[in-house]
Every structure is written in C-alpha cells, then in structure tokens.
C-alpha positions as a Markdown table, in Angstrom:
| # | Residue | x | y | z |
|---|---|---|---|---|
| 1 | Unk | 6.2 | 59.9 | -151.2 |
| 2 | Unk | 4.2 | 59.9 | -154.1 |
| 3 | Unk | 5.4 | 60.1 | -157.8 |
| 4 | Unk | 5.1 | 63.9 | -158.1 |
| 5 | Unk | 8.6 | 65.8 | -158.6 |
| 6 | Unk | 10.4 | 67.6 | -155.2 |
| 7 | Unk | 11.7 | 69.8 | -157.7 |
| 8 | Unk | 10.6 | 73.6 | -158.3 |
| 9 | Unk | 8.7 | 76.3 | -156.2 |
| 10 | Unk | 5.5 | 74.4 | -156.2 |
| 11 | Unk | 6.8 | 71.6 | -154.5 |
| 12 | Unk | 8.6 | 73.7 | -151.8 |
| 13 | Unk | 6.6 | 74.3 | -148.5 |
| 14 | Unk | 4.7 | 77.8 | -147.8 |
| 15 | Unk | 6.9 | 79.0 | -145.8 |
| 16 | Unk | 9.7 | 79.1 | -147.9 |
| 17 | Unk | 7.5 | 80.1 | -150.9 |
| 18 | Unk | 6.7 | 83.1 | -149.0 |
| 19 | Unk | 10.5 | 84.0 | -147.7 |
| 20 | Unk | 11.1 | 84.0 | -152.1 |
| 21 | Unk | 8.2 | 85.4 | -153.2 |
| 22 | Unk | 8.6 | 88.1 | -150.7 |
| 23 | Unk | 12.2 | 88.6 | -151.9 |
| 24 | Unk | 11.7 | 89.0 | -155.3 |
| 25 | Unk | 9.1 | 91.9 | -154.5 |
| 26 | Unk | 11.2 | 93.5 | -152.6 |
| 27 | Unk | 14.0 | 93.9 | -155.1 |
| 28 | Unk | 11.7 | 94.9 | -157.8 |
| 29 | Unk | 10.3 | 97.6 | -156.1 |
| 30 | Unk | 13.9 | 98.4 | -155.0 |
| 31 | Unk | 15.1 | 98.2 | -159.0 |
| 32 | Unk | 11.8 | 100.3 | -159.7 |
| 33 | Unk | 10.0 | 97.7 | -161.7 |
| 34 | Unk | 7.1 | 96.2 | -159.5 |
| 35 | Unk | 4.0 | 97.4 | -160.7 |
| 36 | Unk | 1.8 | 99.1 | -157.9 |
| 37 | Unk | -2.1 | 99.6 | -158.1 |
| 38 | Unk | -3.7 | 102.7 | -159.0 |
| 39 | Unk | -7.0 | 102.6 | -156.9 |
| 40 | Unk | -8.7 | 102.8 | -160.1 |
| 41 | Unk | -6.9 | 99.9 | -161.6 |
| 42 | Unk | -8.2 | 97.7 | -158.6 |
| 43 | Unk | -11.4 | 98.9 | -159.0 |
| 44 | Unk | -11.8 | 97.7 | -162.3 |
| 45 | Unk | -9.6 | 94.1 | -161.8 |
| 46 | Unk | -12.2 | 93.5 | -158.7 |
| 47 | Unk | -15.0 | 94.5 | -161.0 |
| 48 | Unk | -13.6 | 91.9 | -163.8 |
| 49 | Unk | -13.5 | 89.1 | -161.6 |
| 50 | Unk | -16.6 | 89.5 | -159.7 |
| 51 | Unk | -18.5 | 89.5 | -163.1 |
| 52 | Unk | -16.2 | 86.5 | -164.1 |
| 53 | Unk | -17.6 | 84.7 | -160.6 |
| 54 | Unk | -21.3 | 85.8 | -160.9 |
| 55 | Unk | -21.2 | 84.4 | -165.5 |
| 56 | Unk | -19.7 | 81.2 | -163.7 |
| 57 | Unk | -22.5 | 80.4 | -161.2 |
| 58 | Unk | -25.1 | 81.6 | -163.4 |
| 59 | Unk | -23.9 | 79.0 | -166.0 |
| 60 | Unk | -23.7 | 76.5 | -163.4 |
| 61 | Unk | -27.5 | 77.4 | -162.1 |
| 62 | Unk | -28.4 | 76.7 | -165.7 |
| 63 | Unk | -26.6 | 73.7 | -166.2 |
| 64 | Unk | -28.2 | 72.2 | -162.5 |
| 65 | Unk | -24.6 | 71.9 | -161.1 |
| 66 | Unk | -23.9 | 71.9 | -157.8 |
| 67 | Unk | -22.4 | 74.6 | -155.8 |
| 68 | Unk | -18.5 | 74.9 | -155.5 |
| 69 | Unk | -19.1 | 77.0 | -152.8 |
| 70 | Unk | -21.3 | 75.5 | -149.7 |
C-alpha cells in the first residue's frame, strides 16, 4: 500500500462512489434543491468549455508542446 490516506471519497473504489454520489442526487432532487439544466444553460456551459479546450491547444501549438490528446 502506498503512503496515500484510505480515508475520504477519493480513496473509496467507483463503485461505491457511485452508490453515494447517486444517493445524494436523489435526495436533493427529492428535497427540491438539485439544480437541473435548462437546454439553454447547456448550451452555453458546452460552448464555455469547448472555447476553454480549443485557447488551450492553440497555446500549446504556439508553445511547440506536444499533444495531450493522441
């Protein structure tokens, strides 16, 4: 085992970070707090981080980095 901690969500495996993750959704959306997606609101957070990918590999083309992506 290496030195990192077993403690906390991170450390658990997928599965079980699903089972909670999928928990806590459902009782927010059963207390009425989980926020839900207009299609407009996706629209624009898709259009965000496709210009946030495209600034990042034309700074790395400039710079003469390699591709993260092969």
């Amino acid at each position: 085992m290496s030195n990192t901690s077993r403690r906390g969500f991170a450390s658990m495996d997928a599965r079980k970070q699903k089972e909670i993750a999928s928990k806590g959704g459902r009782a927010a959306h059963m207390k009425g707090t989980a926020h839900e997606f207009t299609s407009a609101e996706a629209r624009r957070a898709g259009r965000k981080g496709g210009e946030a990918r495209g600034r990042a590999n034309r700074e790395r083309d400039v710079e003469g980095k390699p591709s993260l992506m092969t």
